[in-house]
N, C-alpha and C positions, 0 to 999 in steps of 0.2 A: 884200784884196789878197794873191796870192801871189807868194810870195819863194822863191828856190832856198835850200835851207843845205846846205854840204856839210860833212860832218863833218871833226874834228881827225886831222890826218895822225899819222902816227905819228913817234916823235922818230927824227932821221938822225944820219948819223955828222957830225961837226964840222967834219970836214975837206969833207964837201963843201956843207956849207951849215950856216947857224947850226942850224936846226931849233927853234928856237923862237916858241913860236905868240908869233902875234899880231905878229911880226919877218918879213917877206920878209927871204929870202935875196939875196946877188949871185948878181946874173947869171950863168951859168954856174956856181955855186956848189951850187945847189939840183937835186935828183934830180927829175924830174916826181915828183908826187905820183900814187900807183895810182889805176887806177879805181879808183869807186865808183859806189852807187847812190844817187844822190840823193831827199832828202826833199822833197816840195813841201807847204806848209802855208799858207794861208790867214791873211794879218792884215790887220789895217786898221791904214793908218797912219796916225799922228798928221796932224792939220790945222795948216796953218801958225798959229804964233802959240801953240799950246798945248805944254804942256809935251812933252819930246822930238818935237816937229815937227820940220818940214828945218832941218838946222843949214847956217854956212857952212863954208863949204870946210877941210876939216883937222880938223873937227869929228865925234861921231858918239853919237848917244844909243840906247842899250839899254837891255832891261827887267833886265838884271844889278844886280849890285854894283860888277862891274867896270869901270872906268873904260880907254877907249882912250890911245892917246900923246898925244892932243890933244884928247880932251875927257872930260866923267862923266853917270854915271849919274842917271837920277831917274825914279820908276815904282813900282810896286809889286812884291814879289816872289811869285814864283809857283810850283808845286813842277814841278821837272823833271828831266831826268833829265842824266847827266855829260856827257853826249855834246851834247844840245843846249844847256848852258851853254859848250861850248866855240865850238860852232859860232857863237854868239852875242857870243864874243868874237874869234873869226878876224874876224867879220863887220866887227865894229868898225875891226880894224888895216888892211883892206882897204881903209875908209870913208879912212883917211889918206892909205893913198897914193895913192890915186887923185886925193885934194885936191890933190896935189903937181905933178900932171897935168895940173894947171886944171881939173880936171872934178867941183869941190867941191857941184857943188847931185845930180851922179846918185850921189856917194860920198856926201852926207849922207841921201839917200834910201835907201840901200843898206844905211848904218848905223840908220836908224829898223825899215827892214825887220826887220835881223838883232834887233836889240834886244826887237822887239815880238814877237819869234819866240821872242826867249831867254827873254822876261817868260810866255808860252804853257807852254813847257816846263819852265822851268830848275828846277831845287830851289832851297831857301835858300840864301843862301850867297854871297859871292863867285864869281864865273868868268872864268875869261879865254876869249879865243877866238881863231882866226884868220881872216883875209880869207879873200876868194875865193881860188881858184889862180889862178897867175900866165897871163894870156890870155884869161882867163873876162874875160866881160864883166856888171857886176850888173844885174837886171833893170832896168827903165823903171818908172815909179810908176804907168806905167797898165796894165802888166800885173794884168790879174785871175782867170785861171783858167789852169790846168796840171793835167797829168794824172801820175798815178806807175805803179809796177806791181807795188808791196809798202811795208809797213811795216819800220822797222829797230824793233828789238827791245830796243835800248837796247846789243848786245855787238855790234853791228854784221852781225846778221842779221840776213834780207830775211824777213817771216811774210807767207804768202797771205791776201789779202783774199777771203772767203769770198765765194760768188757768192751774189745775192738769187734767194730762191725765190719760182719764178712761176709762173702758172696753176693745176691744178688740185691743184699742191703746197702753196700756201698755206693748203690747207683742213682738209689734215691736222695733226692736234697732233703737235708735237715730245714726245719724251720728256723734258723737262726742262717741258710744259706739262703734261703727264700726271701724274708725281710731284707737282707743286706743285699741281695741282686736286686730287687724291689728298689729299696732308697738312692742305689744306684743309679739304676735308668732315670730315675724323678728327675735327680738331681743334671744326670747327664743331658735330657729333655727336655727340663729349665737351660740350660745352661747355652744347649744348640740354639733355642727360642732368641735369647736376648743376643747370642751371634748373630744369627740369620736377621732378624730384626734391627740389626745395628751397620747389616753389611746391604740391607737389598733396599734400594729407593727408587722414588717411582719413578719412571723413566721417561722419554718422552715418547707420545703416540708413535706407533709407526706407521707405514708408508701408505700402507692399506686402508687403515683406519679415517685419514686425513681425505682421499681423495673424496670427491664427489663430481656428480653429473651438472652441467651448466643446463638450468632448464628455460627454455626461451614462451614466452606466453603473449595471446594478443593483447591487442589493448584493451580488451576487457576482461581478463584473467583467467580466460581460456586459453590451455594449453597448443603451444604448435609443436613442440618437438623438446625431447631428455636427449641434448649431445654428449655422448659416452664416449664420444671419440677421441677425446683427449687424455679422461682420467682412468678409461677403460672400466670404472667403477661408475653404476647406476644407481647411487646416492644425492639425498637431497637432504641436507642436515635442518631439521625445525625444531624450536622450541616445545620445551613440554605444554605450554599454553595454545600451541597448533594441533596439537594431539587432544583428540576426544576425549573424553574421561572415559567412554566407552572402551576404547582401542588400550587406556593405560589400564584401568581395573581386567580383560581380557586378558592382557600378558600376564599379569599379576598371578591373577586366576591360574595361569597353565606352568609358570613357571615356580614361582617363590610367594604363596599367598600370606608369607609373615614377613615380607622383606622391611617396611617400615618398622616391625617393633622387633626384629632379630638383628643380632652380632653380622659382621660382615662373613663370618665362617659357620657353618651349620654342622658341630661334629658327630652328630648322630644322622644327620643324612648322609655323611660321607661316610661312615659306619656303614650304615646300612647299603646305600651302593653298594660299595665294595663288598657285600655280605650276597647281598642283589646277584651280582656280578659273578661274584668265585661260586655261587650255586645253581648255576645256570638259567638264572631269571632273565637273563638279558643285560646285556651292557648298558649300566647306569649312570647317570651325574649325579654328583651328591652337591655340585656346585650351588653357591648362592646367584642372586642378579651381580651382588658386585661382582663378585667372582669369575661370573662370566664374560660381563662387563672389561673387565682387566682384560680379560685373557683377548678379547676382541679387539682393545682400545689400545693398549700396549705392549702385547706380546704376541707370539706368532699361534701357530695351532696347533705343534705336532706336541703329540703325546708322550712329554718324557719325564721325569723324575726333579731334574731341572726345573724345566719351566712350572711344574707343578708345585715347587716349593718357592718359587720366586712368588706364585698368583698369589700365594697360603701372605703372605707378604706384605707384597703389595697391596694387596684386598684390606688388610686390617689398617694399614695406612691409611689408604686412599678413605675409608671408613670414617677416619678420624680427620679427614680434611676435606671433605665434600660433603652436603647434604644429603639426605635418601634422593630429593629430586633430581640434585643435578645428576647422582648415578644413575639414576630410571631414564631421566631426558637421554643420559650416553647410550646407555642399552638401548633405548629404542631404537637412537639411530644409527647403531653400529652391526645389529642384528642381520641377519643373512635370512631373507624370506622366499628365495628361489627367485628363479625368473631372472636369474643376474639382478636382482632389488636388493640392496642393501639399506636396512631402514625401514621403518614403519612410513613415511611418504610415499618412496619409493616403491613399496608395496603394495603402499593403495591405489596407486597408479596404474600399473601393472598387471593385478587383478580385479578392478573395479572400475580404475576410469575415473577415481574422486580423488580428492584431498584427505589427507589424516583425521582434519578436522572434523571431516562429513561422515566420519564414518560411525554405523550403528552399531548396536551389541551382535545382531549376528556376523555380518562381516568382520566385525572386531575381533570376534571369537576366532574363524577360518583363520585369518592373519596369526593369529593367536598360534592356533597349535599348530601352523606351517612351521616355527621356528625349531619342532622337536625333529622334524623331518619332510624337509623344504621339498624333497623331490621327489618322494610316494607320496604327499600327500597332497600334490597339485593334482585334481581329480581331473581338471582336463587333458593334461600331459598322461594320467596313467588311470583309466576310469577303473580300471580293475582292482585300484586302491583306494576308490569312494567307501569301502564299510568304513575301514579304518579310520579314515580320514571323519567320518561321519562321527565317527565314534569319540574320535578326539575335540572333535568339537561340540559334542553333547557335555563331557569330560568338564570343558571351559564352562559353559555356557551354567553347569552344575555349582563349579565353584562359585561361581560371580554370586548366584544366589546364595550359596553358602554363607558367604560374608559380606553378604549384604548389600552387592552391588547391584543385581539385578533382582525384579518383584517376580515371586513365581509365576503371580498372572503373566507376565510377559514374555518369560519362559515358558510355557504350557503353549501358546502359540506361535512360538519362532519354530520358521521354516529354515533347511538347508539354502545359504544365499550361492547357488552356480557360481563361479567367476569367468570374465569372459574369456575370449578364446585368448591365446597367446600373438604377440604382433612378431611375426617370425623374420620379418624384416629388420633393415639397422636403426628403423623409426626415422629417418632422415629421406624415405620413399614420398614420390607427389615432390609439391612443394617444399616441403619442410626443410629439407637438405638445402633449395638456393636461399631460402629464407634465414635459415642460420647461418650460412658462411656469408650474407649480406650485411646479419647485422653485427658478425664476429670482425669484418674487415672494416666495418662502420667505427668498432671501439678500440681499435689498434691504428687507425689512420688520424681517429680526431684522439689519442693520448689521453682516452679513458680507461683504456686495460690495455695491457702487454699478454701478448703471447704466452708467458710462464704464469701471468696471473689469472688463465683463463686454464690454462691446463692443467693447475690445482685444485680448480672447479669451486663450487658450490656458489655459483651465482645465481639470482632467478631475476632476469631479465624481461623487462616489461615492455615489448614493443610498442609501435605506433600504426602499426599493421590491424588494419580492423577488419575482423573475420565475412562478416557479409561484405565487405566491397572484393576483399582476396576470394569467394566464392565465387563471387560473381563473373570475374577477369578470370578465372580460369575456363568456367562456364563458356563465355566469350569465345573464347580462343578455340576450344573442341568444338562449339558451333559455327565458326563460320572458317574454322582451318583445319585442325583435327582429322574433325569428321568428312573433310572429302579427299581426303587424301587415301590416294590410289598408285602405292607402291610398284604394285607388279603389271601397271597400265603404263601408269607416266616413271620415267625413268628421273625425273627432279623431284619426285615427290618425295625421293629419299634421300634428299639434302636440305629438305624443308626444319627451318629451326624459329623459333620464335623467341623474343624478350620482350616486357613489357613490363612501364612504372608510370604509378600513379598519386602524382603529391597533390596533397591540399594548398593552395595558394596562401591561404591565412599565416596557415602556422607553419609553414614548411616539412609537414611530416609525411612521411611513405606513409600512404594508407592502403595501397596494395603491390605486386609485386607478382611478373610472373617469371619465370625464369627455364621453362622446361617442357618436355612433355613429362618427366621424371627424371630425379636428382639420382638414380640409383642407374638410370639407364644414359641419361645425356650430362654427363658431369658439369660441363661449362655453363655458368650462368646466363641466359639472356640477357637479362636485366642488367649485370655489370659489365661484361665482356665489353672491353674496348678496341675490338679490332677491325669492325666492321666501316666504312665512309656513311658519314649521316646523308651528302646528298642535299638536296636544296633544301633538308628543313634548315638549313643553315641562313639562308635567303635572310629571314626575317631577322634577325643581329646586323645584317648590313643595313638593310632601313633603318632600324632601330638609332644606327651608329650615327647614320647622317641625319638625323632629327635631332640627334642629342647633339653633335657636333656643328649642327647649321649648316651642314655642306652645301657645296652648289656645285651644278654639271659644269663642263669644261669653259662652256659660254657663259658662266655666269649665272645661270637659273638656280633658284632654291629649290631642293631639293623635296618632293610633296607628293601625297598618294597620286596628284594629277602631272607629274611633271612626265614628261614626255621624250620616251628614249627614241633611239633607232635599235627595234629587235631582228634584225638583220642577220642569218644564219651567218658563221664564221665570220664576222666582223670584227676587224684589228681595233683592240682597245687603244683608245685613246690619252695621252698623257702619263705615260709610264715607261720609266725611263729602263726599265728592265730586260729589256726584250719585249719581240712581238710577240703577241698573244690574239689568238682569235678564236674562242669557244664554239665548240658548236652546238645550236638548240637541240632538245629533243627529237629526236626523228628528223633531225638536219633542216625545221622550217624554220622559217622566216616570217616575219610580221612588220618589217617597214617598221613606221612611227607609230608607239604601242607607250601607251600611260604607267605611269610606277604598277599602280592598283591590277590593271588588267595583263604585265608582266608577271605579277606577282602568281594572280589568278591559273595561268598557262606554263608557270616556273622557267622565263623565259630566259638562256643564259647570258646571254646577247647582255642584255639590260644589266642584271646582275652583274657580269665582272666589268664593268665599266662603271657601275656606280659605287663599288669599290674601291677602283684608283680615284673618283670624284673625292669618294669621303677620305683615302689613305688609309691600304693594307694594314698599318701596323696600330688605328684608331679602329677601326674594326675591329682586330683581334681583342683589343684592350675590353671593346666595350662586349663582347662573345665573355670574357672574365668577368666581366664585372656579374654578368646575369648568372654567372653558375658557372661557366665552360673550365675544366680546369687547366690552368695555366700550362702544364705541362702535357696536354690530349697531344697524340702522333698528330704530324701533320698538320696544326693549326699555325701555318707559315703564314708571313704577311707579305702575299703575291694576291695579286689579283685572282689567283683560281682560288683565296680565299670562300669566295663567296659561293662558289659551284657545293662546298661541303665534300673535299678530299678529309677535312680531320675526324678522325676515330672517336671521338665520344662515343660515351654507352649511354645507353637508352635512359638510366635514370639521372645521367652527366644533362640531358638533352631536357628531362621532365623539369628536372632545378630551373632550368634557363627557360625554360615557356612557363614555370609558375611563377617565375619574378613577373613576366609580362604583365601576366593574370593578375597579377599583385599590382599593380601599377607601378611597376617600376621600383618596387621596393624587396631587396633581397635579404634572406638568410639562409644559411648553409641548412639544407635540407635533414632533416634527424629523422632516426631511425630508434631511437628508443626513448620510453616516458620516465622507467624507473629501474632499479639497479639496488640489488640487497645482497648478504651473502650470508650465509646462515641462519636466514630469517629474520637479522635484527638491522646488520650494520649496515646502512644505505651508502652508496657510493655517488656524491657528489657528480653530476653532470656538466657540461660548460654552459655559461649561457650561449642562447641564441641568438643574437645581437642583429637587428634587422639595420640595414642601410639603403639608403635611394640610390643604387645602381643608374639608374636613367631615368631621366626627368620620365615628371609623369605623362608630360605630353608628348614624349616619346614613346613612351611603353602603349599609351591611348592608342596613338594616331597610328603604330604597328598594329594593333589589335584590331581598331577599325578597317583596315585593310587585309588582315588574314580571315576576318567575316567574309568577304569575298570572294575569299578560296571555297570556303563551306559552301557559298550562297550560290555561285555561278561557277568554281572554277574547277580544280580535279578533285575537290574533296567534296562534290555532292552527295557523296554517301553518308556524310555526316551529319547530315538531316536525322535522319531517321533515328538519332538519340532525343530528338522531344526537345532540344533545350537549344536556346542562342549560343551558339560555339565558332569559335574561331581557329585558323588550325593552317598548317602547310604539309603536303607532300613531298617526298624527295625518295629520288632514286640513286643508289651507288654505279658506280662506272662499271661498265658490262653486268647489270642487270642479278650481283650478287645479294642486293638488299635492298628492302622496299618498306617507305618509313611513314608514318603520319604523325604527327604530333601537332594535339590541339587541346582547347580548352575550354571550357564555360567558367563564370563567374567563383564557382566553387570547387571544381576538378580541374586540372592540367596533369593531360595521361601522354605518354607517348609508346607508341606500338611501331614493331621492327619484325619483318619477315625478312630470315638469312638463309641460307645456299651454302652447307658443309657438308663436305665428303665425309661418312660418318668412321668410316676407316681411315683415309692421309688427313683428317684437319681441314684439309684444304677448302678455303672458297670458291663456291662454286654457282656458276650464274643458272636462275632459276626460269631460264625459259622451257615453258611445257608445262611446267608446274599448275597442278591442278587442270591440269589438260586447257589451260590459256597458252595465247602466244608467249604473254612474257607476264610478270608479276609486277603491277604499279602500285605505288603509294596510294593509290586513290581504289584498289580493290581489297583484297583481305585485309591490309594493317587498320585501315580506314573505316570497313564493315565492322573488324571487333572492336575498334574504340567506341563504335555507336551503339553498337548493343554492351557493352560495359558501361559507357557509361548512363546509358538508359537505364538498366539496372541497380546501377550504385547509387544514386539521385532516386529514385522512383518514390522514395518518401521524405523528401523534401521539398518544397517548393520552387517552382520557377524564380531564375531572377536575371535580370538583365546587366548589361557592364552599366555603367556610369562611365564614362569615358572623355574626358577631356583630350581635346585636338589640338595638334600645331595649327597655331593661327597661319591659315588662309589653306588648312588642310583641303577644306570642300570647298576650294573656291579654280576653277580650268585656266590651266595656262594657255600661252600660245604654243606654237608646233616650235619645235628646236631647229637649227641648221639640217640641211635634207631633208625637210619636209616636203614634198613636191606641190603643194601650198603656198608654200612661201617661192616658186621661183618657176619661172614663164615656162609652159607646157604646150604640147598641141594635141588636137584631135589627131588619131592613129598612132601615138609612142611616140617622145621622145628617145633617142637612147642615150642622149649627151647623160652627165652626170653631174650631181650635185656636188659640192663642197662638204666633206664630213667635217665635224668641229675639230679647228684646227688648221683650216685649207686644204687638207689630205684626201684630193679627188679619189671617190669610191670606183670602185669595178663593178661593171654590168654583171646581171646574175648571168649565168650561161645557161645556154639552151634557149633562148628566145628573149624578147622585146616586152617591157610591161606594156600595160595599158593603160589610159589612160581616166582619170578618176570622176567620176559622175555622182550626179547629187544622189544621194542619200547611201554614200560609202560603197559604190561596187566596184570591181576591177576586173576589164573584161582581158580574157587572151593572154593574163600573165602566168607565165607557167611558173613554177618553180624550182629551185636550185638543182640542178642536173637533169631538166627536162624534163621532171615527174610532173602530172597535172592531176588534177584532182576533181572530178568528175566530170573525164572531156575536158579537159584544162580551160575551163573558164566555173566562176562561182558564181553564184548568182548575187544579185543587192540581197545585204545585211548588214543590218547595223550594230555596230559593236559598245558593248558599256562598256564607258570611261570613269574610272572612281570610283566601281561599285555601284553605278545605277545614279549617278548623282546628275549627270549631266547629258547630253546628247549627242555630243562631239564624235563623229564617227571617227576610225581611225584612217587614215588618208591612204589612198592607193591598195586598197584591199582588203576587203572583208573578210575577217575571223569566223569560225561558226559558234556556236552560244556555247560553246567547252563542251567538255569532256561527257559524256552519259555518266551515270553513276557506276564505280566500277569502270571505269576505261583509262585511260591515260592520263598520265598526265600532261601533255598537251590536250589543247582542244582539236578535234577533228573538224573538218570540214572547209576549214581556211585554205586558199589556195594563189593569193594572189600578191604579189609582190609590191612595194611601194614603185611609184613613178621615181624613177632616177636610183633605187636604194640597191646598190649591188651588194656581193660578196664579196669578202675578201681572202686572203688566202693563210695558212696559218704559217706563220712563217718564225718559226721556231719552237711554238705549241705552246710556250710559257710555263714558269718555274711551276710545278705541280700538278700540268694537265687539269684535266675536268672532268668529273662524272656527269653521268648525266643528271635530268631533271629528277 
């Protein structure tokens, strides 16, 4: 309901009317009252029956305190202002007298009006009010709507009722909408900040980040090969002290050239990107280094909303807990520079060939801008992107002198630096491949790394492989095998396989190594591969055994380069309780009574597995341990075909055990690496090397003075032609699948293995034909490359000779042993009776003829040899044979030998033909636990 309220008049003089509200004046007494602007206000009025409804007549209820002349208040109070508590109470005085006028039900309506108007406005408090003016008439109670055409302000001013905004004014925000959506967002902004900041911590590297490549280098810190094959990532993590100040001001330059005096976030490059970006400049990074940095070190790549507000993050963290350097050291080496290089190492490697360290301002630069776009701007990969590429590196090379890295002089003449071509292989091509899985199996055998700690990578592994001798041996190997190999001539040339290793005797270290013709094409190592029979280089660990051990032959004799076997083809070893055994020589000859030395010379087997059972198979084996051999090699049984060399050693199993000889008898486990770091800093402890006397020295001596022999006279003539005093044996595997030499000088012990694999089944395979010879001997190509290897690998060091101490009464001739035909009554024309071999155990006549009988100065006329072969006209001529090595003049009784092998030929000596007086064969009668390879 609206009601009129007109406000309290102001107080008059006395004299012409009382002037007090809520009192009409007399008539004529009172001054009109001024206009005014009247309030109209909307109430609802009480319902009859409730509290201040229509009262009667005289009556008048308000929402005041105040009570009229004739009646009171009841209501609540409400706050208002002075002006309408008054008008609230005129209203009231008004209500009476109008009662007075009989017109008590429109003056008690008049009164609910004013009251529910004053209860609307009023403040606390008591009020009084006055009626209507005198003539007004109060509204009707069914008035409901009125209109005004201002507000009173509480001092009795009129304020404009603003007009409402309409049409397409509505749509614009007021400035009071603008400010408060403004303080909004701030606040909302702040607010996500110190969320996001309180919820996202740094996390740890991930998987990508951490890997790196194991880089393996010679011993003189030259590179052999970056194995990517474990961590699949081509990284090599360095410190920023490895990194050129070149290569860091460079990055600097192309990337972030305020990163030391800026915030880890840059918002007006990110501004601007994205301004970049949404206008078609090209898709930009507003990132910082840290930023990047993060995003490569601990988070992934892909482009989302997420990960972008994680980096916003993490970056101002990591900011406030790293130094600018350590973050530039992580950048540099977490960076993606194509070429599969991760990392500025990695990089320089890969396009240059150098180290971080080495690099200058212009290659610095190239690395530089490869990082904005690693794969257009590799100019050898895509030469059609050389402007660009050109161009981004003028760009760098700009900035450096900008801020002062680089002098313009230096810039005015840099040239664009090429980089070279790309290695499109796995980098483990050539050598490098057997080279690293040698020294990878070196540091998991000897419990310097595990397989999981090698495939987390970042090692840089310092071999003992020294680059000119690994030349050299390769060298070697294409000249005197390689290159004559004639595939689609000789049908073995294509089972033809080679290994070879070369240790230093001093120090135990590989200092070469060949393993292949290619690691990419012949997967299996030469040099490790244990599957192959070493063959008589085994020989010399059984002398070795019975010098060290004192043995004596069956009769009692001590056992000495001159002591004197029966080398009798198929001849039943003596004193072995195991079964019969009866070896047979090379090309099935025979030699009667034949000297350790000049056995040794001819690799004769006869001799060998009898001096075996003299020393005891299983003091053999022991002392083949002690020198290198390892324990667990296939086939190192302790049988008498011990010594034939049935066991599988690998070639550098075999160099171990001839460099202790070399050594005098003094062994350490052969090592393959100098040094070991990982990340540049943290070196990884190695074991010692701990050297021990394997076998007395005058055992290791008086072996060595006796494989001189071999070189000097026997099947390893070819070893001459290394220039230097070398000592060495030959050996052949059984059916002619491998062919071996291993020797040494004073300062090298190499051993070389020519093998026979079917390069499709595996399979071994015997190498006769090969290289269009009858059969492949120890004493021709393994023998030829050890001499030109190590002619070559020595060629700048000087001669030196052994020092060699001897078993006492080494160079001193024994007597003939039992079955000498010397020692027992003979006749002119043949006996055929038979000697006694040691033991009693009458021998058997060779078959096919009668010997002859033996004449001064060592001939044997008419004796044929075993199965009736003769050997030129079955009679040889007089020849005398070295006993010892040339020591003495002792011919050998009942048949003369020919002066060995030609260089390059067998290992027997050719020409021999004649059988001892009495000295038969015997038959194999059971062949003995392990068989026998040949010589």
């Amino acid at each position: 309901m609206l009601r009129r309220i007109t406000p309290p008049r102001e107080p008059e003089d006395p004299a012409k009317g009382s002037g007090k509200p809520g009192q009409p004046g007399k008539p004529g007494q009172d001054t009109p009252a001024p206009e005014t602007t009247q309030v109209l206000r909307r109430v609802n009025a009480p319902r009859k029956g409730e509290p201040g409804g229509p009262a009667t007549a005289g009556t008048s209820t308000t929402g005041s305190n105040a009570s009229g002349p004739t009646g009171h208040t009841t209501g609540s109070r409400r706050p208002s202002a002075r002006a309408a508590g008054a008008a609230g109470a005129a209203a009231a005085g008004a209500a009476g007298a109008v009662g007075a006028a009989g017109t008590a039900k429109a003056a008690g309506t008049a009164g609910a009006a004013s009251a529910a108007n004053a209860a609307d406005g009023a403040a606390p408090g008591p009020r009084t009010g006055t009626g209507p003016t005198p003539g007004q008439t109060p509204p009707a109670a069914s008035d409901t709507t009125a209109t005004g055409t201002g507000a009173d302000d509480g001092k009795g001013k009129t304020k404009a009722k603003k007009p409402k905004r309409t049409g397409w004014r509505r749509l614009v925000p007021t400035w009071k909408m603008v400010l408060g959506t403004f303080v909004f967002l701030v606040l909302a902004v702040v607010g996500l900040f110190f969320v996001g900041y309180s919820l996202v911590n740094i996390p740890p590297a991930n998987a990508l980040a951490t890997k790196q490549a194991n880089v393996y280098l010679y011993a003189d810190g030259s590179q052999i090969a970056r194995d990517t094959r474990d961590s699949q990532v081509n990284r090599e993590k360095v410190t920023l002290a490895e990194i050129s100040k070149n290569a860091q001001h460079a990055v600097l330059a192309a990337e972030d050239r305020d990163f030391y005096t800026e915030s880890a976030i840059d918002p007006k490059a990110m501004l601007r990107a994205a301004w970049n970006t949404a206008t078609g400049k090209g898709k930009q990074s507003g990132s910082t280094i840290t930023q990047q940095y993060v995003k490569n070190y601990y988070l992934a790549q892909e482009q989302t909303v997420t990960r972008k507000a994680k980096e916003f993050f993490i970056s101002i963290k990591l900011d406030r807990n790293k130094s600018k350097d350590e973050i530039l050291e992580g950048y540099l080496n977490t960076s993606y520079f194509g070429r599969n290089a991760y990392g500025i190492q990695a990089a320089a490697q890969a396009y240059y060939g150098r180290d971080a360290k080495d690099l200058d301002p212009a290659r610095a630069a190239y690395l530089a801008a490869l990082v904005n776009a690693p794969s257009e701007y590799d100019v050898v990969a895509h030469p059609e992107n050389k402007s660009a590429a050109v161009a981004r590196w003028n760009y760098v090379l700009d900035g450096m002198v900008k801020q002062g890295w680089l002098s313009q002089s230096e810039r005015t003449g840099m040239k664009f630096p090429m980089p070279k071509e790309q290695t499109l292989s796995t980098g483990m091509s050539g050598q490098r491949g057997y080279l690293v899985d040698a020294v990878k199996h070196y540091l998991i055998a000897n419990h310097i790394l595990d397989s999981d700690q090698l495939e987390a990578g970042g090692y840089r592994i310092t071999t003992t492989i020294q680059k000119s001798k690994q030349d050299a041996f390769v060298k070697a190997v294409n000249d005197q095998l390689v290159s004559k190999l004639d595939k689609k001539t000789f049908k073995a040339d294509n089972y033809v396989r080679a290994g070879g290793a070369s240790v230093d005797p001093k120090t135990g270290q590989v200092v070469a190594m060949y393993g292949g013709i290619d690691y990419v094409k012949q997967y299996t190592n030469g040099a490790t591969r244990g599957d192959f029979q070493v063959g008589s280089t085994f020989k010399p660990f059984v002398f070795a055994s019975a010098v060290q051990n004192g043995s004596t032959t069956q009769d009692g004799r001590r056992i000495t380069p001159n002591t004197q076997y029966d080398g009798t083809n198929e001849r039943p070893v003596q004193g072995w309780s195991g079964g019969a055994y009866a070896p047979q020589n090379e090309d099935q000859k025979s030699y009667g009574q034949i000297t350790v030395t000049k056995a040794t010379d001819l690799s004769v087997n006869a001799v060998y597995a009898q001096m075996a059972v003299d020393v005891g198979p299983s003091k053999v084996k022991q002392t083949a341990i002690d020198l290198g051999i390892p324990a667990d090699t296939p086939d190192l049984q302790p049988y008498p075909s011990i010594a034939l060399g049935p066991a599988t050693a690998s070639v550098l199993d075999m160099a171990e055990g001839y460099a202790t000889l070399a050594n005098h008898g003094k062994h350490g486990t052969y090592t393959m690496v100098k040094k070991i770091t990982r990340n540049g800093t943290d070196e990884i402890k190695l074991p010692d090397n701990t050297v021990e006397q394997a076998v007395s020295r005058a055992a290791a001596d008086t072996t060595t003075a006796m494989l001189k022999s071999v070189v000097q006279g026997g099947t390893a003539t070819a070893a001459q032609a290394s220039g230097r005093v070398a000592a060495g044996k030959t050996g052949t595997a059984e059916n002619d699948t491998a062919a071996w030499f291993a020797g040494y000088t004073p300062d090298l012990a190499t051993v070389v293995s020519v093998m026979g694999q079917d390069p499709v089944t595996a399979k071994h395979m015997p190498l006769y034909g090969a290289l269009g010879q009858a059969r492949m001997n120890g004493g021709g190509p393994p023998t030829q490359i050890w001499a030109q290897y190590t002619h070559d690998a020595l060629k700048n060091t000087p001669a030196s000779s052994f020092d060699l101490q001897l078993q006492e009464g080494a160079d001193q001739p024994q007597p003939p042993g039992p079955g000498d035909p010397s020692a027992s009554a003979t006749t002119d024309g043949g006996d055929t009776g038979g000697s006694t071999e040691p033991g009693g155990t009458p021998s058997d006549t060779p078959s096919g003829g009668t010997t002859g009988t033996p004449t001064d100065g060592g001939a044997a006329t008419g004796g044929d040899t075993t199965g009736g072969d003769t050997t030129g006209g079955g009679t040889t001529g007089p020849g005398p044979a070295t006993v010892g090595g040339g020591t003495g003049g002792d011919p050998t009784t009942g048949g003369g030998t020919g002066a060995g092998g030609a260089p390059g030929g067998g290992d027997t000596a050719t020409g021999g033909g004649g059988t001892a007086a009495g000295g038969g064969t015997g038959t194999i009668a059971g062949g003995g636990p392990g068989g026998g390879p040949g010589t």
